[in-house]
C-alpha positions, 0 to 999 in steps of 0.5 A, a space after each residue: 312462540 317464535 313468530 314471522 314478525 320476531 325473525 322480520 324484527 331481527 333480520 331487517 327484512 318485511 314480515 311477507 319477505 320473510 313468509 316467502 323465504 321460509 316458504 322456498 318461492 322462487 322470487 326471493 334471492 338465496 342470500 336472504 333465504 339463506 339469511 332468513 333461515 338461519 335465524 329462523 333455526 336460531 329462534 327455533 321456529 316451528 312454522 304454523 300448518 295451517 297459516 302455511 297451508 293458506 300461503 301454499 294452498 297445500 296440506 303439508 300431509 303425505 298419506 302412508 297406505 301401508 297393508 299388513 302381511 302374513 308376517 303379523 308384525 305390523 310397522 315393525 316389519 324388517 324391511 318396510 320400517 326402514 323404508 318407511 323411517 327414512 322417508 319420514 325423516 327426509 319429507 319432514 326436513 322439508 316440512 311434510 307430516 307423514 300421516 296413514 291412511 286407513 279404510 276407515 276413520 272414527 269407525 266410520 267406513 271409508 275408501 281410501 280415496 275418501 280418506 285421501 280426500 278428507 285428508 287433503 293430502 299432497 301425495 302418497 307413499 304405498 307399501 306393501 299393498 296389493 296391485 289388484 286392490 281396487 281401493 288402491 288401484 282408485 287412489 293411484 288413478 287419481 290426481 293425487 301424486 302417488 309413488 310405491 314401493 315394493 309394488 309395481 304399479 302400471 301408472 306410478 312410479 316404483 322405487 325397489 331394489 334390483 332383483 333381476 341383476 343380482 339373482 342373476 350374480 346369485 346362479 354364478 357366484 355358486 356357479 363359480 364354486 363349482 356348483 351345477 345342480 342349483 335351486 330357487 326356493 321362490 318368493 309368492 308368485 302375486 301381484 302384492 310384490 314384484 321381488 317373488 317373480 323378477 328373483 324367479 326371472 333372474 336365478 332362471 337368467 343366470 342358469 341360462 348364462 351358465 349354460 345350465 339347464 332350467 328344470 322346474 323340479 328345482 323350483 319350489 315356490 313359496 305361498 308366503 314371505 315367511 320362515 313356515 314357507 321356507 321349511 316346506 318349500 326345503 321339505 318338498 325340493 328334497 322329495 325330489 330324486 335328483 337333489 340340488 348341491 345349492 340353493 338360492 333362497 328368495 328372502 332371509 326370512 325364508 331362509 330361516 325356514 329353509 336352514 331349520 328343515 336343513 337340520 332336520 333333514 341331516 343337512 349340514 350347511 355349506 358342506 352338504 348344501 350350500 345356500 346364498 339368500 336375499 335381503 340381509 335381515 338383522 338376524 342373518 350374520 347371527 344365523 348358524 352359519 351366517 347366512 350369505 346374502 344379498 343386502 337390501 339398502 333400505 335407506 336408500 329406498 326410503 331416501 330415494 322414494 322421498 326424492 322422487 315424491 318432492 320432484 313429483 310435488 313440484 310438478 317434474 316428470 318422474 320416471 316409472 320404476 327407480 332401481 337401488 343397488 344392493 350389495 352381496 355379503 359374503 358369509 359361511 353358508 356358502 361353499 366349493 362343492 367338494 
């Protein structure tokens, strides 16, 4: 096994030089660092966690609160993994493990915060979890750096895509082909996600910026984020005497939903109805016909949420809500009215 003492041996440097190189302290010149590292990577050095700790007096440990949701599918959600792997990979290229951080340990029942605590952790990721959980609201009251995803909290900073700019585009991309009779089928109307009410907010601003009416017929909001909502949300908008000629969906799962009850209400999609979606899931280019949708960089949630979390970590100022760009892919669910 590869010691501090091998690298000094090679590098020509004391034992407590290399120690602070590998540990990035501020009173070592680049050059050396540079230098140190180099034939640390050689030597394929694995530093030692809990001599490190000693040395920084941190646990190198960022906790994970992830809550499960209706979807049952645990870490492998579409969207969450994604998020969740690329901030992993980024915090351990800087020598953080990513541990979870459960309600209880060994059987035993415990708070988050205690488990936090237990842990020693240096920070905390939360994804997926409910802004009222008071378990959660205790951890991000702490002294504990904590960032989200996903979820707004009032005292930490959140890392989400934008929802407001391109529901917004949604209404006047289908605006543009002639639609004037446009529905929302909504995402839930809670406190676990701000995607559900700011993609309301924004398809109820893009109407406005058309000069089209806000008729709350058109507007069916969905209990869950999944493909069963999706269908009876369809289901209920075509109960209405008035029908839309286009709908914006507020995720692809429920997209899945909505396309499904579409078939079984003799709906042909884009020539009776045309429907544009976010996120762009695996399964939307494979849809019939692919879906039109808005497409969530979750890698670049995931690597952004890292940034903010190793800033947070050094003791910077981080700003409370961070936006990440998502891009329209265009498709075949959508068309002109005719």
């Amino acid at each position: 096994m590869v010691t501090i003492y091998d690298i000094a041996r090679i590098t020509g440097y004391s034992a407590p030089t290399v120690s602070k190189a590998l540990n990035n302290q501020s009173d070592i010149g680049q050059k050396t660092k540079e230098k140190i590292i180099n034939v640390a990577k050689e030597l394929g050095y694995i530093p030692n966690s809990s001599a490190k700790g000693l040395v920084t007096r941190k646990s190198w440990l960022i906790g994970l609160i992830y809550e499960e949701d209706e979807l049952g599918v645990g870490i492998e959600h579409p969207l969450f993994a994604s998020i969740i792997n690329a901030f992993k990979q980024e915090m351990e290229a800087v020598g953080y493990e990513l541990i979870f951080i459960a309600r209880n340990l060994g059987g035993r029942k415990m708070s988050l915060l205690e488990h936090c605590r237990y842990r020693h952790v240096d920070g905390v990721l939360i994804v997926n979890a409910d802004a009222s959980d008071t378990e959660i609201l205790e951890v991000t009251k702490s002294d504990i750096p904590c960032i989200s995803s996903n979820i707004v909290f009032p005292d930490i900073c959140t890392v989400t895509s934008e929802n407001i700019r391109p529901a917004v585009e949604a209404v006047q991309y289908l605006y543009a082909l002639g639609h004037r009779s446009i529905a929302h089928i909504a995402g839930p109307q809670n406190s676990v996600a701000a995607a559900g009410y700011e993609r309301l907010e924004g398809y109820k601003a893009g109407l406005v910026s058309r000069q089209l009416p806000i008729k709350s017929e058109f507007i069916v909001v969905s209990d869950f984020w999944n493909s069963e909502s999706g269908y009876k949300a369809m289901i209920e908008l075509w109960k209405n005497k008035e029908k839309p000629t286009a709908i914006f969906c507020a995720s692809d799962i429920m997209s899945m939903g909505v396309m499904n009850a579409c078939r079984d209400l003799g709906l042909r999609i884009p020539k009776d109805i045309s429907i544009i979606s976010f996120d762009d899931n695996l399964w939307a280019s494979f849809s019939h016909p692919p879906l039109t949708t808005f497409r969530q960089d979750r890698q670049a949630i995931g690597k952004k949420a890292a940034e903010i979390m190793k800033r947070f970590l050094n003791g910077e100022k981080v700003p409370p809500r961070v936006l990440v760009p998502v891009t329209l892919i265009e498709r075949e669910s959508c068309a002109p009215i005719t």
